[in-house]
KOLLO-665893 format. One line per field, with one value per atom (N, C-alpha, C): atom name; x, y negated, z. Coordinates in steps of 0.02 Angstrom, whole numbers. Example, Ala and Ser with C-alpha at 12.3 -4.5 7.8 and 13.67 -1.06 7.14 Angstrom:
# KOLLO-665893
atom <- [N:CA:C:N:CA:C]
x <- [660:615:660:642:684:645]
y <- [284:225:165:112:53:-2]
z <- [390:390:390:354:357:394]
***
This chain:
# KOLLO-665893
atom <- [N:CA:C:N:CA:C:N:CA:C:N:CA:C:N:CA:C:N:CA:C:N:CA:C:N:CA:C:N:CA:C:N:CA:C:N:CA:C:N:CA:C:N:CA:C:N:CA:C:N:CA:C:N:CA:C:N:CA:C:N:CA:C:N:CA:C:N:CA:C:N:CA:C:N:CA:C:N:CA:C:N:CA:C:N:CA:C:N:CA:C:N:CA:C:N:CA:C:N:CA:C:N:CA:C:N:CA:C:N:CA:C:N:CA:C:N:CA:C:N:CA:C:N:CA:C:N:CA:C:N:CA:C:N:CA:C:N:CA:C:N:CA:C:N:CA:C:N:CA:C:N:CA:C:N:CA:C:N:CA:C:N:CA:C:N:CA:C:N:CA:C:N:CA:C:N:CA:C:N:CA:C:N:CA:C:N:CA:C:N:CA:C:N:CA:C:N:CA:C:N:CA:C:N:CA:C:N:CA:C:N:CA:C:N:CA:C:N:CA:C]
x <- [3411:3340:3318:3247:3248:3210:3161:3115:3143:3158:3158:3115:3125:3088:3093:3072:3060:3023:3031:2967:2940:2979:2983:2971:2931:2939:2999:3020:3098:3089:3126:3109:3175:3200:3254:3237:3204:3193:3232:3269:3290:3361:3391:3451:3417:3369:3356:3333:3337:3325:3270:3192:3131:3128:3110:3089:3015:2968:2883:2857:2834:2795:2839:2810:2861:2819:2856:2837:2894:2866:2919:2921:2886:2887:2812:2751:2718:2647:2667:2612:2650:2607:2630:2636:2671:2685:2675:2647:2615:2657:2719:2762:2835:2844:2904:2958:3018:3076:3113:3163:3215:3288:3330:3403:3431:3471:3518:3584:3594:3671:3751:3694:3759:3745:3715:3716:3714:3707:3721:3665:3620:3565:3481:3454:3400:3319:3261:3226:3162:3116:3024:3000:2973:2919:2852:2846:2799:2737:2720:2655:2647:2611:2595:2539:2555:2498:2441:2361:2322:2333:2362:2345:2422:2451:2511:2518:2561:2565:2654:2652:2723:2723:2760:2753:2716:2736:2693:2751:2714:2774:2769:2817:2810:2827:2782:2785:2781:2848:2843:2838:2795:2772:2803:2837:2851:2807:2784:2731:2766]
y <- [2388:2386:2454:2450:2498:2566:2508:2549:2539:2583:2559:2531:2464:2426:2391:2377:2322:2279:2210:2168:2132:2100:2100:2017:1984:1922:1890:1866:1836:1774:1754:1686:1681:1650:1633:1578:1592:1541:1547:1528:1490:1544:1569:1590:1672:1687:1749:1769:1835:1844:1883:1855:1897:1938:1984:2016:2063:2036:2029:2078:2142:2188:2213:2198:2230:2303:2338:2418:2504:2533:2580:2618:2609:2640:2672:2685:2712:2690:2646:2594:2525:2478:2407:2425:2392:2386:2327:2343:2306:2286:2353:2275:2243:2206:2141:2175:2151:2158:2095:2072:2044:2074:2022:2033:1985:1991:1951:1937:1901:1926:1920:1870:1889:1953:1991:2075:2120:2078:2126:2187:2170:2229:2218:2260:2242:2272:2241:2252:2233:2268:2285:2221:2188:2148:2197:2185:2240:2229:2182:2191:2188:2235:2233:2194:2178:2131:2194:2151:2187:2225:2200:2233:2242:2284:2284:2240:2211:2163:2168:2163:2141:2105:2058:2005:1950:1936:1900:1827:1765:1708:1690:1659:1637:1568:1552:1476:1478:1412:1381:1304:1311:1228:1219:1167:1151:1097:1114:1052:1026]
z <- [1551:1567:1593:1631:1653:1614:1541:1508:1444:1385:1334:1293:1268:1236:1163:1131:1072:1046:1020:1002:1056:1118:1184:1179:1211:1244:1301:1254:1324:1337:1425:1432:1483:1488:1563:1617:1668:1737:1783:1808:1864:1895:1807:1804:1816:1811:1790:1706:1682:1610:1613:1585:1609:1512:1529:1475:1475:1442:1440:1409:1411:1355:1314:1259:1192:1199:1148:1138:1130:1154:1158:1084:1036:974:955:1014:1031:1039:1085:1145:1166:1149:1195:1260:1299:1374:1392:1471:1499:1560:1567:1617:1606:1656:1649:1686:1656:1691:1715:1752:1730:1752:1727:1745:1766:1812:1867:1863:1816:1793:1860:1910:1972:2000:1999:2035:1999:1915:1851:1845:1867:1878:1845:1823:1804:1856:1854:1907:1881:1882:1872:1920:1897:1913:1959:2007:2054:2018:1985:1959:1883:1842:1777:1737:1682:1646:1635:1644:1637:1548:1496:1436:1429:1381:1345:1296:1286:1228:1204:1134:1096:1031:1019:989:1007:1079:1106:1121:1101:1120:1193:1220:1300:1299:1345:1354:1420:1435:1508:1521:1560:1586:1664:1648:1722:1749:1823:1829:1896]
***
């Protein structure tokens, strides 16, 4: 990953591994990562949640 984190919201879509907030020991964080396991690399979401959050659950709806 690219930030160290803990207490992190995880979810896996569409063969990527998203990882949501969480906290660095400090402050909640407010952005997302995921990982790609065919290019083995991890990568920032260009946009951040307006608040930091950790211990947060994730839910996905497919519509």
């Amino acid at each position: 990953m690219n930030m160290c984190r803990r207490n992190a919201g995880v979810c896996a879509i569409s063969g990527l591994l998203y990882v949501i907030g969480g906290d660095d020991g400090s402050c909640n964080l407010s952005s997302v990562e995921f990982y790609n396991p065919l290019t083995d690399k991890w990568s920032l979401v260009p946009t951040n949640m307006s608040n930091g959050r950790s211990y947060a659950a994730i839910f996905i709806h497919k519509s």
